[in-house]
MARTOR-313826 format. One record per residue (C-alpha): x, y, z; residue in three letters. Coordinates in steps of 0.001 Angstrom, whole numbers, plus 500000, padded with zeros to 6 digits. Layout:
! MARTOR-313826
XYZAla...
END
This chain:
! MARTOR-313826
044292186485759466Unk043775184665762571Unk046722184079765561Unk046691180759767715Unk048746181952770789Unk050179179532773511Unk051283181332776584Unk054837178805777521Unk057315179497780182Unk060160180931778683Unk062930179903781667Unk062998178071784402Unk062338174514784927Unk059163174133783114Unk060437176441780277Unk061809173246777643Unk058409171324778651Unk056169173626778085Unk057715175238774672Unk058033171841773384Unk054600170809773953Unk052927173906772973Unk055442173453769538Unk054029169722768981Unk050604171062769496Unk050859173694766914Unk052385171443764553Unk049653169016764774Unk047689171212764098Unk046596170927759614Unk045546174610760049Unk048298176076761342Unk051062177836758610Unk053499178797760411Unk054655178927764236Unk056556181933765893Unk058429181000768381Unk059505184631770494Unk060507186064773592Unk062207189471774868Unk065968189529775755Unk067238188715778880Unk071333187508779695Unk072350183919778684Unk070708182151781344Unk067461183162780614Unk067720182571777224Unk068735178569777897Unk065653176730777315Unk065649177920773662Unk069219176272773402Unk068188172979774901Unk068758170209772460Unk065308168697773513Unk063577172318771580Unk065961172377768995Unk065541169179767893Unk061358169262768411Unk061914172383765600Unk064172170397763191Unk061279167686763305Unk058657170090762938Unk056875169811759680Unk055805173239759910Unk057973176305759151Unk059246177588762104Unk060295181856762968Unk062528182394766167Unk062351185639767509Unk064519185421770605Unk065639188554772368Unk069591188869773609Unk070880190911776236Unk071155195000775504Unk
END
């Protein structure tokens, strides 16, 4: 098995930028089968860039399947 890892912001201001491009990347990508797309918890304002409607709908176009693994607050 072999992992192709892209190290995004995951909030701030270059958080939706960067997950989106590394998410086009990878699904450009014929030899990729599947993208994870993770991060710990943290409260609801950390966890905003995974809610923007620019990365949500980059995964809806994706053509390949996509895992979210997106921490909450304890």
């Amino acid at each position: 098995m072999r992992f192709d890892i892209r190290n995004t912001a995951v909030q701030g201001v270059n958080a939706v930028a960067e997950v989106m491009a590394a998410l086009r990347e990878l699904d450009a990508n014929p030899d990729i089968d599947v993208i994870i797309i993770a991060r710990g918890g943290g409260d609801f304002q950390h966890l905003l860039a995974f809610s923007d409607e620019r990365v949500v709908r980059a995964a809806a176009a994706a053509t390949t399947p996509i895992i979210s693994a997106i921490g909450h607050e304890a």
